[in-house]
C-alpha positions as CSV (number, residue, x, y, z in Angstrom):
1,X,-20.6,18.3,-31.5
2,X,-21.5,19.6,-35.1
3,X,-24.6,20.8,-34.1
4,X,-23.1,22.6,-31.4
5,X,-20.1,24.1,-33.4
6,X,-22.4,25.4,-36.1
7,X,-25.1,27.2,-33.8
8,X,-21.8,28.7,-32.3
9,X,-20.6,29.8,-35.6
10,X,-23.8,31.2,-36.8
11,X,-23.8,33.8,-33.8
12,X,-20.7,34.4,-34.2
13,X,-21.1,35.5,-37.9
14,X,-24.4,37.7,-37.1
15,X,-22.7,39.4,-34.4
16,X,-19.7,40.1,-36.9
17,X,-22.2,40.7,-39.8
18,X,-23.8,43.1,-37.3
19,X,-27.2,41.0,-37.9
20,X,-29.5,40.4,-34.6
21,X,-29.0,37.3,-33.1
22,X,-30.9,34.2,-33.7
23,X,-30.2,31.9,-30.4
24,X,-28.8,33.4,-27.2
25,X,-26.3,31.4,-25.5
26,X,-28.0,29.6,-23.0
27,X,-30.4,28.6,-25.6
28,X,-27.7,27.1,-27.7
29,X,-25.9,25.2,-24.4
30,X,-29.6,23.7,-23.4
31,X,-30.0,22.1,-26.7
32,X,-26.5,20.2,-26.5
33,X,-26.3,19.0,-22.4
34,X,-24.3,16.5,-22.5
35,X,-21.4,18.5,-24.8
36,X,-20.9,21.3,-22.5
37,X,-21.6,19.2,-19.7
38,X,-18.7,17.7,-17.1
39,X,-19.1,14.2,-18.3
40,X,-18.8,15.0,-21.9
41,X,-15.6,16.8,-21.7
42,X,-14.3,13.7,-19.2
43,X,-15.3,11.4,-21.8
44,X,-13.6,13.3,-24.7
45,X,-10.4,13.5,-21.8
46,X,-10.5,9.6,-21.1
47,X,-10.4,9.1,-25.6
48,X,-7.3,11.2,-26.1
49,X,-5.4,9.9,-22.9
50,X,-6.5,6.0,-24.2
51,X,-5.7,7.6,-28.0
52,X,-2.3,8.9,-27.0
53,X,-1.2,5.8,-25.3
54,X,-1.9,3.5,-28.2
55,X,1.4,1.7,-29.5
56,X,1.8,2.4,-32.5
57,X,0.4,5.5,-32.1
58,X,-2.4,7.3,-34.5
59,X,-1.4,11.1,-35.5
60,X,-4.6,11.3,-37.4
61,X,-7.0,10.2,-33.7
62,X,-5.2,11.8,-31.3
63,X,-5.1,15.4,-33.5
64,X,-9.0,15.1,-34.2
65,X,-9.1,13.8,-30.2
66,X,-7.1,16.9,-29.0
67,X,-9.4,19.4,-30.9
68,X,-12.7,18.3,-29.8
69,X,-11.5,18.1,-25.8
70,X,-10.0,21.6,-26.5
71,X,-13.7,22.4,-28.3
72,X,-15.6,20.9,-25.5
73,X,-13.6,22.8,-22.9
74,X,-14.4,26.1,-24.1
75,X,-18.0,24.9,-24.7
76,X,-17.3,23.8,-20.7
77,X,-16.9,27.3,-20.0
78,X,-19.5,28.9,-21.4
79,X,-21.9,26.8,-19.3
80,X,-20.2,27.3,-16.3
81,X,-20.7,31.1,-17.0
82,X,-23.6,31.7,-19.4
83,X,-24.9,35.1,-18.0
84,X,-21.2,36.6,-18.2
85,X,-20.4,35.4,-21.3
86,X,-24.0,36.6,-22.9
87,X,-23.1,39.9,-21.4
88,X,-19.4,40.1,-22.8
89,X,-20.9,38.8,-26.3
90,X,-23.2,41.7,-26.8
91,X,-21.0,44.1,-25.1
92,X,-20.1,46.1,-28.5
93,X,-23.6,46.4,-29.9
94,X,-25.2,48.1,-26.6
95,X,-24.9,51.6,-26.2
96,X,-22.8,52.2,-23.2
97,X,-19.8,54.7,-24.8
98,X,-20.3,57.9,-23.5
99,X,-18.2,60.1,-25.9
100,X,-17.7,64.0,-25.1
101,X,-19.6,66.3,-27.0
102,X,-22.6,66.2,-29.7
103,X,-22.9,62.5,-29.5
104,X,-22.6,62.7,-25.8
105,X,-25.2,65.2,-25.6
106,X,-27.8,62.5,-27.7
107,X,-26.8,59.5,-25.8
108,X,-24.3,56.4,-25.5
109,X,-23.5,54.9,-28.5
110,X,-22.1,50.8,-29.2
111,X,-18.3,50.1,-28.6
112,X,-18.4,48.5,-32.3
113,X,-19.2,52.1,-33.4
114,X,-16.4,53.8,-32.0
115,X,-14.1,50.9,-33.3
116,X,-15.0,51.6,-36.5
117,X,-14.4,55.0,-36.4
118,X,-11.8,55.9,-34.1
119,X,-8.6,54.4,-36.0
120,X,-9.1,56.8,-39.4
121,X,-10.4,59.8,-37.5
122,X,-7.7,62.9,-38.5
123,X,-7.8,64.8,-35.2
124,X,-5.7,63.5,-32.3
125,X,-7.4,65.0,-30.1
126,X,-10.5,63.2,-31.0
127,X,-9.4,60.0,-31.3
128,X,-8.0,60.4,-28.0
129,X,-11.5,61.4,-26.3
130,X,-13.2,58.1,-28.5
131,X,-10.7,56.4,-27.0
132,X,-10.9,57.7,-23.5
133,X,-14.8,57.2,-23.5
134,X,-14.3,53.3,-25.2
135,X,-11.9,52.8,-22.0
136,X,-14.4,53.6,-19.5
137,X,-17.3,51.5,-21.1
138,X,-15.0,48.6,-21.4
139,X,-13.5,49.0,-17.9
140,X,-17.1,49.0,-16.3
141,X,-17.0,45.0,-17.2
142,X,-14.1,43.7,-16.1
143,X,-15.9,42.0,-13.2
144,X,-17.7,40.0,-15.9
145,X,-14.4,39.2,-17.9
146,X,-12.9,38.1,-14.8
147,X,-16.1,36.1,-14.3
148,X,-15.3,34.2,-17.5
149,X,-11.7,33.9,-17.2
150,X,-12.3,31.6,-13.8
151,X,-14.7,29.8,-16.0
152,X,-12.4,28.9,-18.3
153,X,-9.6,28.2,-16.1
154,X,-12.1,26.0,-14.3
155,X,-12.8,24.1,-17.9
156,X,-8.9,24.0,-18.3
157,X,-8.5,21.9,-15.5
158,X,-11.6,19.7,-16.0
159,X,-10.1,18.9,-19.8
160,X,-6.1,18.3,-18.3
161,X,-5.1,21.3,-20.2
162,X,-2.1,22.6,-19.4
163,X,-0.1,25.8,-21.2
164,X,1.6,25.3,-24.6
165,X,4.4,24.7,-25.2
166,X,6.9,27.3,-26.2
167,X,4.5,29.8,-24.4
168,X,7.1,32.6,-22.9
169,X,10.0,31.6,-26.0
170,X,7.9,32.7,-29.0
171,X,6.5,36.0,-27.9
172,X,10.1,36.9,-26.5
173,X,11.9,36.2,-29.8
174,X,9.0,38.0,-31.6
175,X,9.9,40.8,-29.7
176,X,13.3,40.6,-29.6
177,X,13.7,40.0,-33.6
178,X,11.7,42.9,-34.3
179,X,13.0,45.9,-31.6
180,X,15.4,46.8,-34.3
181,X,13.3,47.3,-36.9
182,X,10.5,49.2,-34.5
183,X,12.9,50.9,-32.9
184,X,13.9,52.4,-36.5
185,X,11.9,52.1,-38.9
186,X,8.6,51.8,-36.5
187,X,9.1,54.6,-34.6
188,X,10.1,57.3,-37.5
189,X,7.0,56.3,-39.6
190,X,4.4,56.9,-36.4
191,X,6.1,60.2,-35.9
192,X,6.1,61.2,-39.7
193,X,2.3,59.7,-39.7
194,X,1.4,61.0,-36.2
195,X,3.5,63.9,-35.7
196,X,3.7,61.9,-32.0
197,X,7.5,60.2,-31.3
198,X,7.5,56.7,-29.8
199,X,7.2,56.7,-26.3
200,X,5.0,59.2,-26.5
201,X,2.3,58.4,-28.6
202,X,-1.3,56.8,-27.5
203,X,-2.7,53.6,-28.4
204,X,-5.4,55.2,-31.1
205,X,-1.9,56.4,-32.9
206,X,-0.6,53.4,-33.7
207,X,-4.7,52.6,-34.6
208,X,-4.2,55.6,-37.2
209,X,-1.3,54.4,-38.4
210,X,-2.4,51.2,-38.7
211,X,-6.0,51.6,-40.7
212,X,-4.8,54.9,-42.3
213,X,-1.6,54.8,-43.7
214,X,-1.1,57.8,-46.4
215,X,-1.4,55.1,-49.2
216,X,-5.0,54.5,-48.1
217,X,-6.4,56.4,-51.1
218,X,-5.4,53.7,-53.3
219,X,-7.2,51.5,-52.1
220,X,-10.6,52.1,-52.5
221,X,-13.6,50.2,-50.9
222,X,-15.3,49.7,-53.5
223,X,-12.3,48.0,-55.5
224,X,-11.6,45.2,-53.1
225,X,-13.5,42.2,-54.8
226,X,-12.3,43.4,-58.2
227,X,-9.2,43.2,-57.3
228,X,-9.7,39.8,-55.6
229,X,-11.6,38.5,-58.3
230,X,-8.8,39.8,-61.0
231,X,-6.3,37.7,-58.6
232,X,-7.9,34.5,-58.2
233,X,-8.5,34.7,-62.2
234,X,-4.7,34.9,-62.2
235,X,-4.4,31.3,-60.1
236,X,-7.2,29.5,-61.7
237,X,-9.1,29.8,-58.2
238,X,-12.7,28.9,-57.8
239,X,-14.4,31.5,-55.6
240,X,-18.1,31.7,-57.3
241,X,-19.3,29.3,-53.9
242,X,-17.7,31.8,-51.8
243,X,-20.7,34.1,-51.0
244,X,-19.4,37.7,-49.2
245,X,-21.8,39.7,-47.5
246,X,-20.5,43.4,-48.0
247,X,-23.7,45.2,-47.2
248,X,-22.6,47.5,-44.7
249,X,-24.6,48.0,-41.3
250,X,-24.4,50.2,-38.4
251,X,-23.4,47.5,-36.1
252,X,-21.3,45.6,-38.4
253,X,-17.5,45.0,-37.3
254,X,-14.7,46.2,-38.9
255,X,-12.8,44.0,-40.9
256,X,-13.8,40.5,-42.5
257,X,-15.0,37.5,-40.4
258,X,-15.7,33.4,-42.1
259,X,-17.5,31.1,-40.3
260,X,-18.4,27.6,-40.9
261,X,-22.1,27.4,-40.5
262,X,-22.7,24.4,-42.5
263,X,-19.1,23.1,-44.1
264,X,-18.0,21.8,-46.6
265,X,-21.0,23.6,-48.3
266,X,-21.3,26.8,-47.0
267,X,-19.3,29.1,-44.9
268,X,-20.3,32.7,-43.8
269,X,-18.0,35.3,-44.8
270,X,-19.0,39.6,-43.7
271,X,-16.3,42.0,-44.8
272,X,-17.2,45.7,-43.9
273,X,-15.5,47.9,-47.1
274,X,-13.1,50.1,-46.3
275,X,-10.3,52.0,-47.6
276,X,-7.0,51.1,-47.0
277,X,-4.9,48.1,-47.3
278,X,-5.5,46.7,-44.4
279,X,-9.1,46.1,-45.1
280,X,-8.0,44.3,-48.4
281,X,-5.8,42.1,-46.4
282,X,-8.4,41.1,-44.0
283,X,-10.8,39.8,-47.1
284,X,-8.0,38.2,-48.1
285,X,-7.5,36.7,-44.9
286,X,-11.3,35.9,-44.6
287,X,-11.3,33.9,-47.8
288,X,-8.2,32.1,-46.9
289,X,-9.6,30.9,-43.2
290,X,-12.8,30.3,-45.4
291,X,-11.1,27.9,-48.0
292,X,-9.7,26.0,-45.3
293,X,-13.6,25.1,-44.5
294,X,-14.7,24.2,-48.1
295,X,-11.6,21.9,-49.1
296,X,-12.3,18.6,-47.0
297,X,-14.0,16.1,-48.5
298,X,-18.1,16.1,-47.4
299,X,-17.4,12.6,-45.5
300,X,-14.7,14.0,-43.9
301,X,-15.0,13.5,-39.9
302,X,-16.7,16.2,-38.2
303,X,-13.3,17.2,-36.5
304,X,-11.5,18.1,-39.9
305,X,-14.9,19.9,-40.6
306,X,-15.5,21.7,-37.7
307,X,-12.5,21.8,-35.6
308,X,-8.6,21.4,-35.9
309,X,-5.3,23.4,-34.5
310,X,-6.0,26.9,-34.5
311,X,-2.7,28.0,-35.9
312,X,-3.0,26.2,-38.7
313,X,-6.8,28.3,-38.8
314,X,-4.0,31.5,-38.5
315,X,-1.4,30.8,-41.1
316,X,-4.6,30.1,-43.7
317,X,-5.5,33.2,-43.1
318,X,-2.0,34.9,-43.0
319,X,-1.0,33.2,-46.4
320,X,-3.6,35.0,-48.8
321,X,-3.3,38.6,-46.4
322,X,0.3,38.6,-46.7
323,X,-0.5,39.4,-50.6
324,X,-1.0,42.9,-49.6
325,X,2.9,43.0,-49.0
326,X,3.9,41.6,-52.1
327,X,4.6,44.7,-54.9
328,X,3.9,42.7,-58.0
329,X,1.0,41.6,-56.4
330,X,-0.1,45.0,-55.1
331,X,0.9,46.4,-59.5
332,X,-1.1,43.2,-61.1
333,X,-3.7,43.0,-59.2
334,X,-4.6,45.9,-56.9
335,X,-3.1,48.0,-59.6
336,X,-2.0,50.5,-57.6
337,X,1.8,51.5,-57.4
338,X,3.3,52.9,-53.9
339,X,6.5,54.7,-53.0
340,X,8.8,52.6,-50.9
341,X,8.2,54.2,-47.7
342,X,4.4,53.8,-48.2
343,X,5.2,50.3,-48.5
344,X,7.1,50.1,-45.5
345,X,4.0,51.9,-43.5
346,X,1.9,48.4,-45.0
347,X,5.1,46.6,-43.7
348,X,5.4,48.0,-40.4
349,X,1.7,47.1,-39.6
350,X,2.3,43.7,-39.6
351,X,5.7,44.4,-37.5
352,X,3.1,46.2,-35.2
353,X,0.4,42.6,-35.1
354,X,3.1,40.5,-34.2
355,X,4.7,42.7,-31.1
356,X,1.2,42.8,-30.0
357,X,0.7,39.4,-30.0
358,X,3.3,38.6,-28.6
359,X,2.8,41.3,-25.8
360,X,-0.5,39.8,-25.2
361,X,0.4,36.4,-25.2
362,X,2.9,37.3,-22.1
363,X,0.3,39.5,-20.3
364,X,-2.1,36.2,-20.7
365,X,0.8,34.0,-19.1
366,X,1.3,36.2,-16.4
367,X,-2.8,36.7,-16.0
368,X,-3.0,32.8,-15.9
369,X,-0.6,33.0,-12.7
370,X,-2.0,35.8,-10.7
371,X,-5.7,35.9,-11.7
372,X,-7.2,38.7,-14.2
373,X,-6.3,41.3,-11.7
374,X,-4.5,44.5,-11.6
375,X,-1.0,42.5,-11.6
376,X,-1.7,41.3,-15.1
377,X,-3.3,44.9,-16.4
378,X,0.1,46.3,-15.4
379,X,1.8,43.7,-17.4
380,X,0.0,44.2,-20.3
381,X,0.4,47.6,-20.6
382,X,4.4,47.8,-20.2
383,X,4.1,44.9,-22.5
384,X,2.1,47.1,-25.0
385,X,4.3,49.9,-24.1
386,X,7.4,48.0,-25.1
387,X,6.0,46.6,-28.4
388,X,4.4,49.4,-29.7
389,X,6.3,52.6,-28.2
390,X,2.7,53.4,-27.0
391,X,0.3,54.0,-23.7
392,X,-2.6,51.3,-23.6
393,X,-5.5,53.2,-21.6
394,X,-6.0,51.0,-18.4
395,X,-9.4,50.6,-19.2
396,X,-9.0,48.4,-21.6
397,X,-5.8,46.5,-20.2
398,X,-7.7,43.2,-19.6
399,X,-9.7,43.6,-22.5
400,X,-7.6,41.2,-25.0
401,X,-5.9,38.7,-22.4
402,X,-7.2,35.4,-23.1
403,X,-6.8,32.4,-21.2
404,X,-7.5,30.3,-24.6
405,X,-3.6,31.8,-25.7
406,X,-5.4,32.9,-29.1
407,X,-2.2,35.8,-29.4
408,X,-0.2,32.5,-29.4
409,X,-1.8,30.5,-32.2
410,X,-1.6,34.1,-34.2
411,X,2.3,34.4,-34.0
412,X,2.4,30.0,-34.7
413,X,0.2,30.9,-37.8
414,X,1.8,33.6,-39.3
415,X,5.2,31.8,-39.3
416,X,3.7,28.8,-40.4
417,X,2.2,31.0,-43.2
418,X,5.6,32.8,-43.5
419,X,6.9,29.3,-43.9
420,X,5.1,28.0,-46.8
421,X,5.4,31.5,-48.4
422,X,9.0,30.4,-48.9
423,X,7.9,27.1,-49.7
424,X,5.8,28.5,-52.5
425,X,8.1,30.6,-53.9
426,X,10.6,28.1,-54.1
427,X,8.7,25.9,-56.1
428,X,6.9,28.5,-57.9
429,X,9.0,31.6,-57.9
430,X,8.1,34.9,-56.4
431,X,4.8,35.6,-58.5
432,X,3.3,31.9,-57.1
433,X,0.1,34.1,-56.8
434,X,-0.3,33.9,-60.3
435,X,0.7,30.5,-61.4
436,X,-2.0,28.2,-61.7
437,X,0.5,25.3,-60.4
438,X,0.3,27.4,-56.9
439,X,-3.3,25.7,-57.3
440,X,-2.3,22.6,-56.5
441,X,0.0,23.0,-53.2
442,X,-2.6,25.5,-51.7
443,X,-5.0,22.4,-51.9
444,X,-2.6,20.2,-50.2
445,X,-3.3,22.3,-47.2
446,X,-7.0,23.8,-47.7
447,X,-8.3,20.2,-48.9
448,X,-7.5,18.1,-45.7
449,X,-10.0,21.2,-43.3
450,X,-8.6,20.7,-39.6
451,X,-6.9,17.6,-39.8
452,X,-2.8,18.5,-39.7
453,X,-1.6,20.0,-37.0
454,X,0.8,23.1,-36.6
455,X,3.4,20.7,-36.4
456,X,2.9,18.3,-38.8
457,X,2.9,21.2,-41.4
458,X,6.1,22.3,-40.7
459,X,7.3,18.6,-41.1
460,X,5.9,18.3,-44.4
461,X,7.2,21.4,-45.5
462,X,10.7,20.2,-43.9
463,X,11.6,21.8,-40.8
464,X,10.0,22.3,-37.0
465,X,8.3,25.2,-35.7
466,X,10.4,28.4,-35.7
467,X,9.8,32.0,-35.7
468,X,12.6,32.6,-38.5
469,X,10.9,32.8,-41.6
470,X,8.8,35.4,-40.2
471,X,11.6,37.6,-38.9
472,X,13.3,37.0,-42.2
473,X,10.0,37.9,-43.8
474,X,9.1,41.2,-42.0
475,X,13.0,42.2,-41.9
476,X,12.3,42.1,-46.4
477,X,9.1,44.1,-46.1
478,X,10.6,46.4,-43.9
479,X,14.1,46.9,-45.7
């Protein structure tokens, strides 16, 4: 399994770092038969079920058992579709966006261009022709995301996976606990920023809005690891093993990406500079997911290493990026002071992540009962439509469906995150980010890798699973 999970991971990371690949798929899935093979994942099946009816029963067996069979499922799927997943993996670096104009003229150029550039492009009616190009490109492979999405519903029923739980009640509440504050606060700031009102505006305006709030500016790209550094100075946290690769390339992602190629020793992080905050929070976020694969133990099992609930891979993440929301935080260590409304705009993004989530998460449930068809591509965009006040092209309506429920384990993470937030400030008042003894609790959670589950974090921290903190949360930012 490790072997497998870190060959994985290390293509992952090039194709993030925008490095060439090392291993195609198939390569990697011949070299580990019997993991992505039928048998395995029966095997791994047949553990948990014998696991889960143990008396007493083991929390710490059946989580690790529950993560590999949900590991070796998706590794199921690959091989049941190699040649469509290959295809869908290098989709972004190939050449196939046709853009209007001089770049038309000299040729195609990679989706992973036009996503970097499209969301802080000034001109609307640019953005919109990127857009309208990107839609067409991804469009033209829907046959081969539909070819995966069988494979992994195939997989889904090999491992005896069903749906989560709570799978229609968390997006809805997400959306409902939020409408008032898009509806209001949402929906004047994309008109002030857009000059576009709600309802009428165009996915690639809530993108602008999004990557290029006004308070962009103060945020330069080249002062994000200083001002990580001068934070995790203020905590007393160790990041000199932490190696970021900034260098930037043309077919490097947006954003920041950590994988663990070899943990508890070393974990690949890429982080593309950028101005703004949101590219701040997403190193943040990076170095949060990556902590969480340098704190267990190195004879920790391979699950804790490897593996674990990905919501609890979210809220990691969602912990150290939610910094960016924080004023002190943004004064002390950013050292940048914003006006209130600009702080809303950094608020109101993360209003905007969640209603998408959430709006994806639905348009997967219904896509999981009528097939990656044209039923769940209308879903999605009235979903998108009613989260974000905005038109999702068609071409891109199946894009971001995924039969894994990722959109899912992002809304569970962030309230998890929101969760001990509040824990963290109770224990060490609101600047926890820069008390030392903040240490200490953040170990608790990075030091134990992919062991606890979603649930088992929130009885720690004393409660159950509940999207309240983070409607309490956003409804502060946003106030």
């Amino acid at each position: 399994m490790a072997g497998l999970a870190s060959a994985l991971a290390r293509e992952r990371y090039r194709r993030a770092a925008g490095l060439p690949a090392q291993e195609t798929l198939r390569d990697i899935l011949r070299a580990h038969k019997l993991a992505v093979s039928a048998e395995g994942l029966a095997q791994a099946r047949e553990a948990l079920g014998n696991a889960e009816g143990e008396d007493p029963r083991r929390p710490g067996r059946i989580a690790r058992l529950a993560s590999l069979r949900d590991f070796l499922a998706r590794a199921r799927a690959l091989e049941l579709e190699p040649g469509a997943a290959q295809e869908l993996f290098e989709f972004d670096r190939r050449p196939l966006v046709k853009p209007p104009g001089d770049a038309g003229l000299h040729g195609a150029i990679p989706a992973v261009t036009v996503e970097r550039e499209l969301p802080i492009v000034r001109s609307r009616e640019k953005r919109g022709e990127m857009e309208e190009a990107l839609a067409t490109a991804v469009r033209a492979v829907d046959g081969l995301r539909s070819a995966t999405w069988d494979a992994a519903r195939a997989a889904q029923s090999e491992a005896g996976l069903r749906a989560p739980e709570g799978i229609a009640q968390w997006p809805e509440e997400i959306l409902d606990g939020t409408e008032e504050i898009f509806d209001d606060l949402g929906a004047w700031l994309l008109e002030r920023h857009t000059g576009v009102k709600a309802g009428a505006a165009a996915r690639h305006d809530v993108l602008h809005l999004l990557h290029a709030p006004r308070s962009a500016s103060a945020f330069p790209a080249g002062e994000m690891q200083r001002t990580v550094r001068r934070w995790a100075e203020m905590l007393r946290l160790v990041l000199s093993e932490m190696k970021i690769d900034d260098e930037d390339r043309p077919l490097k992602r947006p954003g920041a990406r950590a994988e663990p190629v070899d943990p508890p020793w070393e974990v690949a992080l890429t982080f593309l500079p950028a101005e703004g905050p949101r590219a701040l929070g997403a190193l943040l976020g990076a170095i949060g997911t990556a902590l969480l694969r340098l704190g267990p133990p190195p004879d920790a099992p391979p699950e804790d290493l490897w593996l674990g609930d990905p919501a609890v891979r979210h809220a990691c993440w969602e912990v150290l990026e939610g910094l960016v929301r924080d004023r002190e935080w943004l004064r002390r260590c950013a050292k940048t002071e914003l006006s209130r409304d600009d702080e809303r705009a950094i608020a109101i993004a993360a209003v905007i992540d969640c209603r998408v989530a959430a709006a994806r998460t639905l348009a997967s449930l219904q896509a999981r009962e009528s097939g990656l068809g044209s039923r769940a591509a209308a879903a999605h965009r009235d979903l998108y439509a009613r989260a974000t006040g905005a038109e999702l092209p068609a071409g891109l309506a199946l894009r971001d469906l995924d039969p894994w429920f990722g959109p899912l384990a992002h809304l569970q993470g962030r309230a998890l995150a929101a969760r001990i937030r509040e824990f963290l400030r109770d224990r060490h008042d609101e600047d926890w980010w820069r008390n030392p003894r903040s240490t200490t609790t953040l170990q608790a959670l990075w030091g134990r890798g992919g062991r606890p589950t979603c649930a088992e974090l929130w009885t720690e921290l004393g409660g159950e699973p509940a999207v309240n903190p983070l409607l309490f949360e956003l409804s502060q930012a946003c106030g």
